[in-house]
N, CA, C and O atoms as a Maestro MAE file, in Angstrom:
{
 s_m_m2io_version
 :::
 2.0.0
}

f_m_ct {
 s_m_title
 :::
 protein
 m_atom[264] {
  # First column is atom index #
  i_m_mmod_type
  r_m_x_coord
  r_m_y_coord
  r_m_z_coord
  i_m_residue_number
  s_m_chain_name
  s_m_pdb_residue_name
  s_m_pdb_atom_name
  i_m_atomic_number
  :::
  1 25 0.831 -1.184 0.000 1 A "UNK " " N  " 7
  2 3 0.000 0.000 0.000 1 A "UNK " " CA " 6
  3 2 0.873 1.245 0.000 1 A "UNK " " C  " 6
  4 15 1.646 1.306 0.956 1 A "UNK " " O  " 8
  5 25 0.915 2.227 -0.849 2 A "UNK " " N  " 7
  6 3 1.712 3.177 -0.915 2 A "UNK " " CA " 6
  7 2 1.309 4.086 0.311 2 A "UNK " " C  " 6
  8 15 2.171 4.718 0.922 2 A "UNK " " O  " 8
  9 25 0.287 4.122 0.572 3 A "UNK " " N  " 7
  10 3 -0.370 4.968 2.338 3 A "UNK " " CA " 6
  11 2 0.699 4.617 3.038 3 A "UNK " " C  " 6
  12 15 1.419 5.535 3.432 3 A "UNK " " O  " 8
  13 25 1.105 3.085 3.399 4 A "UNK " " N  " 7
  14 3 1.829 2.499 4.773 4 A "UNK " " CA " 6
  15 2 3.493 3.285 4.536 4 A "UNK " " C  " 6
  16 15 4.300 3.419 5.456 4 A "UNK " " O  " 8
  17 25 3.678 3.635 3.412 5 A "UNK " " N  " 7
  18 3 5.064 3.820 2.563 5 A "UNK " " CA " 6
  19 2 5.360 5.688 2.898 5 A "UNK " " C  " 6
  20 15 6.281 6.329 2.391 5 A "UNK " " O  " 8
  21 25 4.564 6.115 3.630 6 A "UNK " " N  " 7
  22 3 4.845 7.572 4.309 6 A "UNK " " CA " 6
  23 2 4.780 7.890 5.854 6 A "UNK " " C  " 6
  24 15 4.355 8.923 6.372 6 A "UNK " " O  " 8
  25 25 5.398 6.550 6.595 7 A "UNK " " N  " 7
  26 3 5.707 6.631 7.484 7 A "UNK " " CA " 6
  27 2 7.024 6.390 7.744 7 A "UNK " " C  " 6
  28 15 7.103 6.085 8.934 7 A "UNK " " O  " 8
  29 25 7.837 6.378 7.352 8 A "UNK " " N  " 7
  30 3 9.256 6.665 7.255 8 A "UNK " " CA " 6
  31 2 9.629 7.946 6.683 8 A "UNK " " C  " 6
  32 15 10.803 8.036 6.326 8 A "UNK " " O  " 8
  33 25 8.680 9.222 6.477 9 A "UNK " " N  " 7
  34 3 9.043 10.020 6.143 9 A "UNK " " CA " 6
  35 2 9.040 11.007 7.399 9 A "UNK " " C  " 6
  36 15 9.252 12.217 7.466 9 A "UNK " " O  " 8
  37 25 8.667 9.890 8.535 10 A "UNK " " N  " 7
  38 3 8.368 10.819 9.590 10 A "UNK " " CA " 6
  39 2 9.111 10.703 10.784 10 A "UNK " " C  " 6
  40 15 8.826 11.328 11.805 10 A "UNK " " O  " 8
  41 25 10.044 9.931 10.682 11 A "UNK " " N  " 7
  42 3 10.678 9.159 12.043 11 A "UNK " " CA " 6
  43 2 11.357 10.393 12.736 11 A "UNK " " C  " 6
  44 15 11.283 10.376 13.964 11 A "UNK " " O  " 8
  45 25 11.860 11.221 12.297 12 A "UNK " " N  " 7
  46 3 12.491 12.043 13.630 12 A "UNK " " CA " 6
  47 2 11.103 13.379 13.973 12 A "UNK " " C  " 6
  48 15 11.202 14.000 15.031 12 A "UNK " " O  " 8
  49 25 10.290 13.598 13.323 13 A "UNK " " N  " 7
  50 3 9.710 14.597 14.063 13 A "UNK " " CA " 6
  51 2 8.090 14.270 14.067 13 A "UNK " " C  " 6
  52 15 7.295 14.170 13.132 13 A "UNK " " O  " 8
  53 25 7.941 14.159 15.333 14 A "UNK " " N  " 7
  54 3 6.261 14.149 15.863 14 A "UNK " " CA " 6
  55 2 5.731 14.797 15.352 14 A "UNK " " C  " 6
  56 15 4.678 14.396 14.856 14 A "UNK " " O  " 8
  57 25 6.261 16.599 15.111 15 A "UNK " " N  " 7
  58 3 5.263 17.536 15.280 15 A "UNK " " CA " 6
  59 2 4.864 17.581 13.350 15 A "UNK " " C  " 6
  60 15 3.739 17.820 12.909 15 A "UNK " " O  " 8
  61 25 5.553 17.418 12.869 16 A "UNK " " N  " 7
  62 3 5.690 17.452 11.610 16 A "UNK " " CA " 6
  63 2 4.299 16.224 11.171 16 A "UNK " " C  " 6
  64 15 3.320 16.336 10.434 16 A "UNK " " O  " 8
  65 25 4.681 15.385 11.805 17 A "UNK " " N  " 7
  66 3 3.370 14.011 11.679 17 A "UNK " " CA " 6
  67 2 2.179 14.361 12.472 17 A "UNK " " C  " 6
  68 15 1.164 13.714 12.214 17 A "UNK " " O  " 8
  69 25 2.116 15.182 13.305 18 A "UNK " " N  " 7
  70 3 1.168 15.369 13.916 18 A "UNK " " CA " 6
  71 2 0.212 16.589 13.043 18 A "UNK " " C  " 6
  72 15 -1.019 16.598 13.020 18 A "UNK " " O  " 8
  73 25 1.185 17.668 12.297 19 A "UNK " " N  " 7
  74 3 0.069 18.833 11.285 19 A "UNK " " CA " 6
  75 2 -0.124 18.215 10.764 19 A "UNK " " C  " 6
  76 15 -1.353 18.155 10.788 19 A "UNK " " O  " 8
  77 25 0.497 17.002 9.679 20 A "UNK " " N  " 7
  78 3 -0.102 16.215 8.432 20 A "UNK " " CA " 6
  79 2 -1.002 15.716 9.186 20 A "UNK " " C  " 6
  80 15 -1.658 16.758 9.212 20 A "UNK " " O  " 8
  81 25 -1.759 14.838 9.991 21 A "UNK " " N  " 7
  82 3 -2.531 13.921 10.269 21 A "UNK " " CA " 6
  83 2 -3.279 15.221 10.874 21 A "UNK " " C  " 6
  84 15 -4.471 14.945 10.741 21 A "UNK " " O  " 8
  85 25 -3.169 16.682 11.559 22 A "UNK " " N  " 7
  86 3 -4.316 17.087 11.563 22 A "UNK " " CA " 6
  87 2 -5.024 17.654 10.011 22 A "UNK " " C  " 6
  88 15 -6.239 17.607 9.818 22 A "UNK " " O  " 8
  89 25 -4.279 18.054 9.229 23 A "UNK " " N  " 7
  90 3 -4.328 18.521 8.221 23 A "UNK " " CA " 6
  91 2 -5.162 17.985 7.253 23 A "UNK " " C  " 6
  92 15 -5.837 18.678 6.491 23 A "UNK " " O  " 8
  93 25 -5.123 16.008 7.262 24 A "UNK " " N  " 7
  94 3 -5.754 15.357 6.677 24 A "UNK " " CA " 6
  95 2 -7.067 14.952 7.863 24 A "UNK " " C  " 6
  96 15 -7.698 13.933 7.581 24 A "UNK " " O  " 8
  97 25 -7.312 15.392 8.619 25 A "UNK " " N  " 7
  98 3 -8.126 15.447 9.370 25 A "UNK " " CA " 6
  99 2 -9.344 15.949 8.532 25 A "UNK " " C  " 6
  100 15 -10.217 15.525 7.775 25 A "UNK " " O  " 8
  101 25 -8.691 17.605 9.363 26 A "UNK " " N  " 7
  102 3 -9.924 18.410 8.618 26 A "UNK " " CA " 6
  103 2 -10.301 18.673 7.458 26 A "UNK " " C  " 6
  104 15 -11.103 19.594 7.305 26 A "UNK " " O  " 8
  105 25 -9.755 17.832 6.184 27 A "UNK " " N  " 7
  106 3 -10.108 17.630 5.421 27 A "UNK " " CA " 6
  107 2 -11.513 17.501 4.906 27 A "UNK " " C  " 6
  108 15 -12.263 17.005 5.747 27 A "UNK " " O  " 8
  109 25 -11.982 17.751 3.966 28 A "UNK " " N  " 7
  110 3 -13.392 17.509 3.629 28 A "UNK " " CA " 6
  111 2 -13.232 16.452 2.348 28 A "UNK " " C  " 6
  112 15 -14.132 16.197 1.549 28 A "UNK " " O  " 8
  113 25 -11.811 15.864 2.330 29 A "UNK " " N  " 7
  114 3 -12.026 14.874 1.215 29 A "UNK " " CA " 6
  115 2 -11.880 13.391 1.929 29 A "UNK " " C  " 6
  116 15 -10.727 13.094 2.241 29 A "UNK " " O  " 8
  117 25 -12.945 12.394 2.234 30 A "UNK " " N  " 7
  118 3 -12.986 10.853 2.925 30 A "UNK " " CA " 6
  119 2 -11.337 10.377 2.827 30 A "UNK " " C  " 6
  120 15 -10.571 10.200 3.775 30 A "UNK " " O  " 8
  121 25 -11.158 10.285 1.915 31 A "UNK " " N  " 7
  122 3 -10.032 9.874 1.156 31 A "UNK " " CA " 6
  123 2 -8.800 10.018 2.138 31 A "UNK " " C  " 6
  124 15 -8.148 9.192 2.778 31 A "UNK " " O  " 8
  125 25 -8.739 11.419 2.003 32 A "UNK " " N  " 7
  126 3 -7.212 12.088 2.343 32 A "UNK " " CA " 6
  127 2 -7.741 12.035 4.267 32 A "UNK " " C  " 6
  128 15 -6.801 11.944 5.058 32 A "UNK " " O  " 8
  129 25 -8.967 12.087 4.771 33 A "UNK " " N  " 7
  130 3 -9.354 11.939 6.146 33 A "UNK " " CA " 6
  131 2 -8.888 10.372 6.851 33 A "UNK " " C  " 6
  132 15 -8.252 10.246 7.897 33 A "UNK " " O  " 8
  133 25 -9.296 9.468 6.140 34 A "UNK " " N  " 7
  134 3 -8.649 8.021 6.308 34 A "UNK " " CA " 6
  135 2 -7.460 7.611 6.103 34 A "UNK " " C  " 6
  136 15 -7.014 6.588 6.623 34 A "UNK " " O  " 8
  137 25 -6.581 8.627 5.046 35 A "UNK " " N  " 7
  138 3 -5.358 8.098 4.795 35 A "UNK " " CA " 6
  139 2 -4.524 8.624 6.953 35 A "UNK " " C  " 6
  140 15 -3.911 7.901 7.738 35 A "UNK " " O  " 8
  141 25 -4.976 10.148 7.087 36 A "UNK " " N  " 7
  142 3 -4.871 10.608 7.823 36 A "UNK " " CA " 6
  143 2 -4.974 10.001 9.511 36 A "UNK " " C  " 6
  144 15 -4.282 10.439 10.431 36 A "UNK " " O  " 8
  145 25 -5.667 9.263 9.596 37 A "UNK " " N  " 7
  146 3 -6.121 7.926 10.796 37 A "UNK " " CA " 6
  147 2 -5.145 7.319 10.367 37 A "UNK " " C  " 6
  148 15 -4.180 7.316 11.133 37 A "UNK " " O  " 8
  149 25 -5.017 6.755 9.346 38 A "UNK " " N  " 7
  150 3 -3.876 5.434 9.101 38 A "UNK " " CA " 6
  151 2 -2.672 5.924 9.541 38 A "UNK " " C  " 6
  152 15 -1.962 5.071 10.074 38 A "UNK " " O  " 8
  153 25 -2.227 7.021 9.484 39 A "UNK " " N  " 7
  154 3 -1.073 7.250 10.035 39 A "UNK " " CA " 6
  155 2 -0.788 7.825 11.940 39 A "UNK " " C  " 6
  156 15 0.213 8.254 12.514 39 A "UNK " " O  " 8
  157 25 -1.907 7.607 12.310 40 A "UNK " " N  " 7
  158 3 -2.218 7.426 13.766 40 A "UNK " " CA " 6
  159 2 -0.914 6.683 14.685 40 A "UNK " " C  " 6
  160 15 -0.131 7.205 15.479 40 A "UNK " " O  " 8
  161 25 -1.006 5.631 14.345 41 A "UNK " " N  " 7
  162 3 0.196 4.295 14.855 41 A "UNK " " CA " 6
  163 2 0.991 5.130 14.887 41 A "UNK " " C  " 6
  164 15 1.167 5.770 15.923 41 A "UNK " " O  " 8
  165 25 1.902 5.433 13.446 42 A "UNK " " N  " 7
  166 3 3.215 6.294 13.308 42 A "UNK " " CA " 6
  167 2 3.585 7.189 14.501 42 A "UNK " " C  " 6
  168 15 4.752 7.430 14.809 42 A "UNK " " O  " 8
  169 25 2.214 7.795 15.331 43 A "UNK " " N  " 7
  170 3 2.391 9.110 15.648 43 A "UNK " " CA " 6
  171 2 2.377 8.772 17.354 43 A "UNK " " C  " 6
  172 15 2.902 9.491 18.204 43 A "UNK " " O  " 8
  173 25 1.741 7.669 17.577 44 A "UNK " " N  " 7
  174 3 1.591 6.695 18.651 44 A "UNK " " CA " 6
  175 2 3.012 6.177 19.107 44 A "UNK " " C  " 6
  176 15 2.981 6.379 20.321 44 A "UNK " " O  " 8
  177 25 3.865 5.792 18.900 45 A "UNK " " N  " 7
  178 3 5.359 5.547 18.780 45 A "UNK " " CA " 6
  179 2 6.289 6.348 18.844 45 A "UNK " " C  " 6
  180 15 7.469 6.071 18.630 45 A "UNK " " O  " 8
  181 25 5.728 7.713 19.227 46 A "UNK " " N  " 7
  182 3 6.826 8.430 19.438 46 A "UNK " " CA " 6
  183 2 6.932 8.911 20.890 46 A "UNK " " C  " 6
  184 15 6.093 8.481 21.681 46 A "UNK " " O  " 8
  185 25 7.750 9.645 21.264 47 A "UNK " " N  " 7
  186 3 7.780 9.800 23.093 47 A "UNK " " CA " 6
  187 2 7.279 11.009 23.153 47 A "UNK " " C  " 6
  188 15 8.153 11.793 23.522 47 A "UNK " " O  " 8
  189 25 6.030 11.643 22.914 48 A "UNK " " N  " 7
  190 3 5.934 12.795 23.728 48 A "UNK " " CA " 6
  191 2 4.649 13.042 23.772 48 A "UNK " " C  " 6
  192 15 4.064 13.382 22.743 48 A "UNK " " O  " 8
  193 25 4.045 12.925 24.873 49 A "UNK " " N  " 7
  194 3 2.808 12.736 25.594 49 A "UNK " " CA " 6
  195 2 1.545 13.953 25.208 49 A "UNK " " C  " 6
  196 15 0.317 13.858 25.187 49 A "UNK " " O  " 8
  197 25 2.337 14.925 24.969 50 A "UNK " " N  " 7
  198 3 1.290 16.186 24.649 50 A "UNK " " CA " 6
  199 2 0.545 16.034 23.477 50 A "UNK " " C  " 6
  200 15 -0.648 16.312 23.350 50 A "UNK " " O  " 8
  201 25 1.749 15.308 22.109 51 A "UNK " " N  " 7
  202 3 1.031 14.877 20.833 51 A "UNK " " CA " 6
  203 2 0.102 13.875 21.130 51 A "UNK " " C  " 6
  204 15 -1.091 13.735 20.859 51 A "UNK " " O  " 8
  205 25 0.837 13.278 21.684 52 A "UNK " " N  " 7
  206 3 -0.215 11.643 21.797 52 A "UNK " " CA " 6
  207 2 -1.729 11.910 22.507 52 A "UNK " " C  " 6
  208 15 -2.728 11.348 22.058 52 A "UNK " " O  " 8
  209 25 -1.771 12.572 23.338 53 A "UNK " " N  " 7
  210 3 -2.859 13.528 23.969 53 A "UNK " " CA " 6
  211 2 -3.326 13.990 22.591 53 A "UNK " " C  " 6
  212 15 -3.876 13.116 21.922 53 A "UNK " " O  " 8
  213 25 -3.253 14.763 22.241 54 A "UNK " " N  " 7
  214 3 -3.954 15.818 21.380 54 A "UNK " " CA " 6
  215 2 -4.585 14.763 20.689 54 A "UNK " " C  " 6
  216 15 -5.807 14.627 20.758 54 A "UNK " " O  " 8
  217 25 -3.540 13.649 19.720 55 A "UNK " " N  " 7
  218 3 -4.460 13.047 18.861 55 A "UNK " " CA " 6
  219 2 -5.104 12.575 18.975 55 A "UNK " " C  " 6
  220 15 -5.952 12.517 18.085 55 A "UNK " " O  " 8
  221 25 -5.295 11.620 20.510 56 A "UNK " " N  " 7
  222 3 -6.119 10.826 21.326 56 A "UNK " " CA " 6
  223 2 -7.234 11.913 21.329 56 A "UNK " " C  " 6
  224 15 -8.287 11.425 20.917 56 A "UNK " " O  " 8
  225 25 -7.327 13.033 21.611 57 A "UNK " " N  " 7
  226 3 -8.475 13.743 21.678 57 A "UNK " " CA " 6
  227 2 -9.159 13.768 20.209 57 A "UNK " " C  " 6
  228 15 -10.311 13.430 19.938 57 A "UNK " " O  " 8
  229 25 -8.163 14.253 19.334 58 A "UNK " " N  " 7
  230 3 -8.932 14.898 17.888 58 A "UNK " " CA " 6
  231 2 -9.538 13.667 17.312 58 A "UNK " " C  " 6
  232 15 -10.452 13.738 16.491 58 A "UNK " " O  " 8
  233 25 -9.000 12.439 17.769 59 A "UNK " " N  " 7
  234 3 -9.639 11.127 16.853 59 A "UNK " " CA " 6
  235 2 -10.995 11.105 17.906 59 A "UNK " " C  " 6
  236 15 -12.161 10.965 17.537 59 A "UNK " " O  " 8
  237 25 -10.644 11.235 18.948 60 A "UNK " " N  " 7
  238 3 -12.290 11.018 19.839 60 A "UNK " " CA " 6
  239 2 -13.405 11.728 19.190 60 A "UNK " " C  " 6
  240 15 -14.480 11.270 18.802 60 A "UNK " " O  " 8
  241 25 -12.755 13.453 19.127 61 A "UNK " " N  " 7
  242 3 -13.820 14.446 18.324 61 A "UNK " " CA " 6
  243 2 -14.425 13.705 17.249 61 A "UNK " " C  " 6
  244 15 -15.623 13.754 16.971 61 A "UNK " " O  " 8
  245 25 -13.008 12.584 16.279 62 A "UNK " " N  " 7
  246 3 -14.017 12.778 15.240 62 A "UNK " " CA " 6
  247 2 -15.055 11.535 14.806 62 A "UNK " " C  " 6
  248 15 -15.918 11.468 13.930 62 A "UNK " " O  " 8
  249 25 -14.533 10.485 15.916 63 A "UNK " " N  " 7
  250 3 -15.576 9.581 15.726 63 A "UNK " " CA " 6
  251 2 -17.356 10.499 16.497 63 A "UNK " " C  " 6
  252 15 -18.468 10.507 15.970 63 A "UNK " " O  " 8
  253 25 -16.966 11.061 17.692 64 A "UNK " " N  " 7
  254 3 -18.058 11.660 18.303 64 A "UNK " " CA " 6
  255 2 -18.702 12.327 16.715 64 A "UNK " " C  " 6
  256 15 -19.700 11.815 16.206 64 A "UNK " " O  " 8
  257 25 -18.061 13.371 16.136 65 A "UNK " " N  " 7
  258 3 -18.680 13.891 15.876 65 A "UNK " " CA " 6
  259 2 -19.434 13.219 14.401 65 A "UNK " " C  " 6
  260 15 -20.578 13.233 13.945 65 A "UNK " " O  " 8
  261 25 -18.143 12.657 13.974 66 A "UNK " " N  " 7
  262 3 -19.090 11.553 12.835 66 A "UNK " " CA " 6
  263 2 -18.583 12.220 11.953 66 A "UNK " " C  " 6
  264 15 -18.833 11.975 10.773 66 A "UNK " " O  " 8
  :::
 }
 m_bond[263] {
  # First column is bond index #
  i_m_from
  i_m_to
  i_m_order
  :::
  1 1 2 1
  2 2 3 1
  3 3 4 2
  4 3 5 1
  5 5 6 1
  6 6 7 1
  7 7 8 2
  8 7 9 1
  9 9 10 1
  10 10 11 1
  11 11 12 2
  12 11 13 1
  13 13 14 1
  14 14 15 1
  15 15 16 2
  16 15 17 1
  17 17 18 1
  18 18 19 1
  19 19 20 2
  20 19 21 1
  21 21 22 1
  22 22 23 1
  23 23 24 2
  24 23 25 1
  25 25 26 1
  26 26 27 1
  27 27 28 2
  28 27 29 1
  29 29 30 1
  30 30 31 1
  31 31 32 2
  32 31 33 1
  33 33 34 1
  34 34 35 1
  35 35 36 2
  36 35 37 1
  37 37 38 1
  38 38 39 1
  39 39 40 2
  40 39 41 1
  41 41 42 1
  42 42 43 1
  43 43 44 2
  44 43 45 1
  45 45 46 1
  46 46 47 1
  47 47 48 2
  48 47 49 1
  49 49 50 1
  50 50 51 1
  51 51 52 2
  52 51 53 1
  53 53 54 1
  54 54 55 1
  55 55 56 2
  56 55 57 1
  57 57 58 1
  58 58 59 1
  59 59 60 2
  60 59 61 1
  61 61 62 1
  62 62 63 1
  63 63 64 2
  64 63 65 1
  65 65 66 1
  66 66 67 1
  67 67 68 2
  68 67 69 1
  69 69 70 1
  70 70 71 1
  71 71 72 2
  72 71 73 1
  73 73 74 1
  74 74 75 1
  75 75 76 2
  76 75 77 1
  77 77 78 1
  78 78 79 1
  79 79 80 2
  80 79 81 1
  81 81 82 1
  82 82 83 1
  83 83 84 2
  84 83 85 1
  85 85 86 1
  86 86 87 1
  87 87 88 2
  88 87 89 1
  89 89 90 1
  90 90 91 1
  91 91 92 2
  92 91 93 1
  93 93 94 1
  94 94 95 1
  95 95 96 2
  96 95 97 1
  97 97 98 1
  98 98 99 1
  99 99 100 2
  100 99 101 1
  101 101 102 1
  102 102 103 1
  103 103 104 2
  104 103 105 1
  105 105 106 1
  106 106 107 1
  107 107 108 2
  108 107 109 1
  109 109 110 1
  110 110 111 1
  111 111 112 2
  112 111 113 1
  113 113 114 1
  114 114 115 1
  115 115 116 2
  116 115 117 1
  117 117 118 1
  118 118 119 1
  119 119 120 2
  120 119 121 1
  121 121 122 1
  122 122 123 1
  123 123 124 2
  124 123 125 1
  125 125 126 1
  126 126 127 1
  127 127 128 2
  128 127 129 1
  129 129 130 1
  130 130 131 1
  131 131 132 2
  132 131 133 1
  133 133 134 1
  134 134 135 1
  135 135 136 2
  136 135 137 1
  137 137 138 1
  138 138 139 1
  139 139 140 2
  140 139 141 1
  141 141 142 1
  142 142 143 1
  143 143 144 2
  144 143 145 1
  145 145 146 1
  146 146 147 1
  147 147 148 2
  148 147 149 1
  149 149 150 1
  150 150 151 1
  151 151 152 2
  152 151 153 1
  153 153 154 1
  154 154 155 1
  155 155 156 2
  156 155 157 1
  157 157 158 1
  158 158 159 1
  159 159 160 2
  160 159 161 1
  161 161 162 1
  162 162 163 1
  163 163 164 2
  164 163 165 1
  165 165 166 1
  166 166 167 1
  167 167 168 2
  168 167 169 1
  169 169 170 1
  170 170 171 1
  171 171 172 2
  172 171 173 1
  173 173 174 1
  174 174 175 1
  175 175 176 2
  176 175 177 1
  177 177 178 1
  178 178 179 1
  179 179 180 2
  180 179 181 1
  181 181 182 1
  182 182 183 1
  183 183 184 2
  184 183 185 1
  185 185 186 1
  186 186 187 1
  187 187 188 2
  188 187 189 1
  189 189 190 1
  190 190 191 1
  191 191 192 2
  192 191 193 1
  193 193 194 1
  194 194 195 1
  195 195 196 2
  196 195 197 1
  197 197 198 1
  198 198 199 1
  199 199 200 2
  200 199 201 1
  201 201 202 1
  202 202 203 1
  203 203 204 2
  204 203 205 1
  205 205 206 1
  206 206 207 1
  207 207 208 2
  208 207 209 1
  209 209 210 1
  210 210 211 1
  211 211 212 2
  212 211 213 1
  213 213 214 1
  214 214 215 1
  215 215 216 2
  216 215 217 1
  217 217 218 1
  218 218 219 1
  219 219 220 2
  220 219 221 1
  221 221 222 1
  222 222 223 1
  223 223 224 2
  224 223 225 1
  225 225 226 1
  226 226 227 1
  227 227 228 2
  228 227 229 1
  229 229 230 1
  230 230 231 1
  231 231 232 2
  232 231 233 1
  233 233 234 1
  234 234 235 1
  235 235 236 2
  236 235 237 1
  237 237 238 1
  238 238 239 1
  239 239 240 2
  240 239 241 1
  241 241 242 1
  242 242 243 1
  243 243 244 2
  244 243 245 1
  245 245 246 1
  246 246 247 1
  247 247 248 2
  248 247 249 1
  249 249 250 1
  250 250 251 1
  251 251 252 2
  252 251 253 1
  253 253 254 1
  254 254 255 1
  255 255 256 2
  256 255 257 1
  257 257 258 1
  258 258 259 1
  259 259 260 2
  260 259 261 1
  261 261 262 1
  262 262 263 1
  263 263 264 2
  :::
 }
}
């Protein structure tokens, strides 16, 4: 899957993986919103608790919100 193949573009910086995955968040295209979840894990694996927080929140928002 070329999706799984842009997580090595991210290994030294959280914060950098963390705007893309909000970015494809708020997206209004399904597409680029799911690719955006898929890279969740990536962002899960790194050491710093404030990101991991945030995303833990923004993925809650967005199942809540649908």
């Amino acid at each position: 899957m070329e999706i799984l193949m842009h997580y090595t573009d991210y290994t030294e910086d959280a914060n950098r993986l963390w705007v893309d995955i909000d970015r494809g968040i708020r997206s209004k295209d399904p597409q680029r919103q799911f690719e955006a979840i898929l890279k969740m894990p990536a962002l899960f694996k790194k050491d710093s608790p404030t990101i991991i927080s945030a995303a833990l929140i923004k993925l809650a928002t967005l199942f809540q919100e649908g």
